[in-house]
N, C-alpha and C positions, 0 to 999 in steps of 0.2 A: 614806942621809942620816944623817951624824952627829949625836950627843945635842946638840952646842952648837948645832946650825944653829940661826940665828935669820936668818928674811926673810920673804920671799914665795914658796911653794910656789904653782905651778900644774900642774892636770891635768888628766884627761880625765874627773872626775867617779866614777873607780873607788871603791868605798868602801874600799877599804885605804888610802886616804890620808887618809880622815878624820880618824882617830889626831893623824897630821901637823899637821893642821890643829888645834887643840885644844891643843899645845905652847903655852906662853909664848914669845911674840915670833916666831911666823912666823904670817903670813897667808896663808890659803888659799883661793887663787882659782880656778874655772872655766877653762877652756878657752869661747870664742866658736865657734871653730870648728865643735869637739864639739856643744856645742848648738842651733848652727844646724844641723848634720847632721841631729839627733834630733828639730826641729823641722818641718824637711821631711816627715820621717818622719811625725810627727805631724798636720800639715796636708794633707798626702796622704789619711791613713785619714779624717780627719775633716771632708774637704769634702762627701762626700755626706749626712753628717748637718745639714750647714748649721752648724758650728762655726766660728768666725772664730778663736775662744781664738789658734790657735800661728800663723796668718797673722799677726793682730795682733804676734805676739812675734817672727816673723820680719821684717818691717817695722820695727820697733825695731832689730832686729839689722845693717840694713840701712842705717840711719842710723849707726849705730856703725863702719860699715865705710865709708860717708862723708866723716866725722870723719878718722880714719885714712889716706883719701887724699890729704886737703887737706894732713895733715902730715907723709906723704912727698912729695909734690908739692916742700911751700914746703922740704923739706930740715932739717926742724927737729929744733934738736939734743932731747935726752930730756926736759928740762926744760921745753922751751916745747912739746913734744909733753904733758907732765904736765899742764901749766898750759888748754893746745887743752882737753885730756879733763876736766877740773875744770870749766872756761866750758861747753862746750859737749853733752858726754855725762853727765855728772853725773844730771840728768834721768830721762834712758832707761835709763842702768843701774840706778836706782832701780825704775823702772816694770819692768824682766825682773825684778828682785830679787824684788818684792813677786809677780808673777804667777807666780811660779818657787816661792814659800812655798805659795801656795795650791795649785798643781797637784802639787806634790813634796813629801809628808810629810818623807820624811827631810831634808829641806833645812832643816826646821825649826828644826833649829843655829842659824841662818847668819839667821835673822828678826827 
């Protein structure tokens, strides 16, 4: 990534990218994917203690992936795909955001 980038950086959460993140004018986003993976994971280990924690977060994620088929379905170009995710997941990405501070020290950047 060159010194001028300025955008949106997305990844998988590695912490070498955090740097990136941290730049003047690029925003740095998560991967969904990646952490829905890690929260299978998580909900896995934690169903026999009676933890709801990352089902709850996966059920969020779940709506988000939703959102996302309703506008490939309608065909919708970027913009009314931005506008879909501003109405309607706005929300939920708030509520992983906040649950994602609490359970992920280093995310604490990002709070």
């Amino acid at each position: 990534m060159t010194e001028d980038f300025k955008s949106y950086s997305q990844s998988d959460g590695y912490s070498g990218y955090d740097a990136v993140g941290k730049r003047d004018g690029v925003v740095h986003d998560g991967c969904v994917a990646h952490a829905r993976r890690k929260l299978d994971d998580e909900a896995m280990k934690a169903q026999p203690r009676g933890d709801r924690g990352a089902a709850k977060r996966l059920s969020r994620i779940q709506r988000i992936y939703r959102i996302e088929k309703v506008a490939r379905e309608a065909k919708l170009t970027a913009e009314q795909r931005k506008q879909l995710r501003g109405e309607q997941a706005a929300d939920v990405e708030r509520a992983l955001r906040m649950a994602r501070c609490k359970t992920q020290p280093r995310a604490a950047a990002d709070c």
